[in-house]
N, C-alpha and C positions, 0 to 999 in steps of 0.2 A: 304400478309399483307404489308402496306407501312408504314416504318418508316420514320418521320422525326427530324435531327436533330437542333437544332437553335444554330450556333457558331458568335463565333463575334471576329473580329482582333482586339489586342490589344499594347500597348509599353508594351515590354520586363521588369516587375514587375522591374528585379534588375537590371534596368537603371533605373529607373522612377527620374523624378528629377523637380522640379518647381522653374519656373523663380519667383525669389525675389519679380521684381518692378513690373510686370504685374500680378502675381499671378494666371497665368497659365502653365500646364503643358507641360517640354519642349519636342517635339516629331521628332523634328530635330536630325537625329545623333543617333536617339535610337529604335533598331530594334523592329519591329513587328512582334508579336506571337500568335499562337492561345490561344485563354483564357484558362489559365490550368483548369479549373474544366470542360469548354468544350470537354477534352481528354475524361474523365470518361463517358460523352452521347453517344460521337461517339462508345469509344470500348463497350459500351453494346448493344449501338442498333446493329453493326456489330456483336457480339456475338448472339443476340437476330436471326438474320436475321443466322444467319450459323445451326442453333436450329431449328427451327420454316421455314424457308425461306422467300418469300417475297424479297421485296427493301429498300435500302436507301439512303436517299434526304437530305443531308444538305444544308441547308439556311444560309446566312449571307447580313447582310445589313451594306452597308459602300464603299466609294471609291472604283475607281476601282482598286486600291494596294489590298484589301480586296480577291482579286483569290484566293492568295497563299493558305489562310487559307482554300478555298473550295479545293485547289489542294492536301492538304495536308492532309484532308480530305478521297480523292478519294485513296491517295497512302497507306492511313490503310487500304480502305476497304470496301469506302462507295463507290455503284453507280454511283449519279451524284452529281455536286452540282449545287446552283442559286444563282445569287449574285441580291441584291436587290439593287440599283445605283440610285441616281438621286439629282442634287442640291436641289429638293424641301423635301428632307428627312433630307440634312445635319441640326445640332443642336437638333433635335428629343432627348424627355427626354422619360423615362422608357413606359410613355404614349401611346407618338406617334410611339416608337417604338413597341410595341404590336400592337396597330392596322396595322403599314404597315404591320408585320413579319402575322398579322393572314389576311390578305387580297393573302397573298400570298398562303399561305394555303390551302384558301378557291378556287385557282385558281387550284389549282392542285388535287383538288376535293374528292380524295379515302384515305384519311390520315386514320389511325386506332390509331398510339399512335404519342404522340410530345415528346422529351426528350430532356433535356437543363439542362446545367449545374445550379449550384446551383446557381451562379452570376456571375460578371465578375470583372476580376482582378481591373477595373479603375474605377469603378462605386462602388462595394459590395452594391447593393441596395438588388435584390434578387428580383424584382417585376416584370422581363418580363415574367417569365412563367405563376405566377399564371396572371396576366393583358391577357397573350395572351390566357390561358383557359377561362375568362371573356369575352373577346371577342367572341370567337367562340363558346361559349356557354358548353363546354366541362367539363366533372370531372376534377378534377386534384387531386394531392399531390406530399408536397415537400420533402426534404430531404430525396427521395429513397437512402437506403441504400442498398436493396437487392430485386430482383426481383422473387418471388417466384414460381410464375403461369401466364402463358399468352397460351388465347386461341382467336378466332377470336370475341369470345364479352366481355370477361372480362379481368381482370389481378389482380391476388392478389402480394402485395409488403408491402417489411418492408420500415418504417419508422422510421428514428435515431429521438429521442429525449435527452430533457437533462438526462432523468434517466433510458434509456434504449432504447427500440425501439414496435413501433406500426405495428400490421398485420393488414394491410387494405383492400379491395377487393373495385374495380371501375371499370365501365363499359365503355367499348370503343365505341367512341374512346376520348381516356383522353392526359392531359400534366402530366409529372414526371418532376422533378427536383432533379438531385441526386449527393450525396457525393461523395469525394470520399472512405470512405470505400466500395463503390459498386464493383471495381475489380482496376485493373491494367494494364495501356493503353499501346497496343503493339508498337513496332516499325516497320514503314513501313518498305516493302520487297524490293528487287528489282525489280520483278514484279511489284508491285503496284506502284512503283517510275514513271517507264517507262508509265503504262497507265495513271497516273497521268499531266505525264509532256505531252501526248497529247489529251487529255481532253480537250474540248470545254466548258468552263462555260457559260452560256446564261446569260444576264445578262435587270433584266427585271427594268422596271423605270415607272413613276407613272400612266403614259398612261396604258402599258399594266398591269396594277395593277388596274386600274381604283378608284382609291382613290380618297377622298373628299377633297381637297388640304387643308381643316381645320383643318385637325385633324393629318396631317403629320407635322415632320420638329417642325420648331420654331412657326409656325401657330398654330402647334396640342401640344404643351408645354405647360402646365399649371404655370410649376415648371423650373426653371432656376437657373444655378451656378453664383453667384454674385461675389464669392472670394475662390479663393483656396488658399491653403497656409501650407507652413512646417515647423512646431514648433520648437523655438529655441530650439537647444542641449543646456546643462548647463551640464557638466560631472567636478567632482573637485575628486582627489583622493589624498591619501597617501598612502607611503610606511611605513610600519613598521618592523623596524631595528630589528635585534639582535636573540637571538639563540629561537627555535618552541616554549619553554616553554615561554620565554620574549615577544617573537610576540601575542602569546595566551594571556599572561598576560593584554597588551594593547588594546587587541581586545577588552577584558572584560571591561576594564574602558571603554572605549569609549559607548559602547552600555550601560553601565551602567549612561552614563552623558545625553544619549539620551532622 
């Protein structure tokens, strides 16, 4: 069975910071990491794969800095990875990035399941997996919480909702998207470090993707970020003086004047 997983390099959530006058995000100065809800795809598909056996294939599309994240990848446990590169991708919204990520896919031919985090730290849209199931014509379901049954044509899995959780059964080969109540993602070995660090990633661009140059990039973008922007803080407090019983005393007025 060939798993693949879809990760994406990200800024470091607790740097994250945007320039005032530009109203974009500043990425100078602030490290890159794999998208944490991408941890939870990787360690199940490598669980899934130590179970069951088979491969796995992580994808990530984005600069060539974007290795790491396939390297880091390889050091848990996964296979190989492919990094998808090319200027005619850069600016690509949730759209166009589905079609390049399912064109790759489709090149690699024997996929059985796709597994992808629930979203990605810098975006929270949640729309590539089901988009890249759309694409490639595939079942999907999101918010896998737990994966119950997989065999070479099905998979039954839970699915979190707001009031509990869904038993679902779909047939391979599908995309998941899942939580992280799904498990909890290992830390590379030192083995895996070592093969990681010499690991060859291929790294393929739109030629060998054979892409419709319309539908990539800012070509293939229906939808575009006009203005980002970080809401003023207003924080005003007081202190309130004097002994628990007098502190408590004011607390009451005050929420009573509210």
């Amino acid at each position: 069975m060939h798993i693949v997983v879809c990760v994406k390099q990200v800024p470091d959530p607790s740097q994250a910071r945007i320039d005032r006058d530009t109203g974009l995000v500043i990425r100078e100065g602030v490290d890159k990491i794999t998208n944490p809800f991408d941890l939870y795809a990787l360690e199940e598909a490598i669980r899934l794969k130590e179970s069951f056996g088979g491969q796995v294939t992580a994808i990530s599309m984005g600069p060539p800095a974007a290795k790491e994240v396939l390297k880091d990848a390889i050091a848990m446990g996964v296979d190989s990875g492919i990094l998808l590169s090319d200027r005619q991708f850069a600016g690509a919204d949730t759209l166009a990035t589905s079609y390049t990520l399912a064109q790759a896919i489709r090149k690699l031919g024997d996929v059985a399941l796709i597994i992808c985090g629930k979203q990605a730290a810098d975006g929270d849209t949640a729309q590539v997996g089901p988009g890249l199931a759309a694409n490639l014509d595939f079942s999907h379901v999101t918010q896998v919480r737990k994966i119950r049954q997989l065999n070479s044509t099905e998979t039954v899995v839970e699915r979190l909702t707001d009031t509990g959780y869904e038993v679902l059964g779909l047939r391979l080969p599908a995309v998941i998207t899942v939580v992280k109540e799904i498990n909890e993602p290992r830390l590379p070995g030192l083995r895996g470090m070592m093969r990681a660090k010499k690991a060859e990633i291929p790294l393929w661009d739109s030629q060998v993707l054979d892409v419709d140059p319309k539908r990539v990039g800012l070509n293939g973008s229906p939808t575009q970020v006009w203005r980002t922007f970080e809401p003023a803080r207003h924080q005003k407090g007081e202190m309130l003086v004097g002994s628990p019983s007098e502190q408590a005393a004011l607390l009451l007025d005050r929420l009573r004047s509210l």
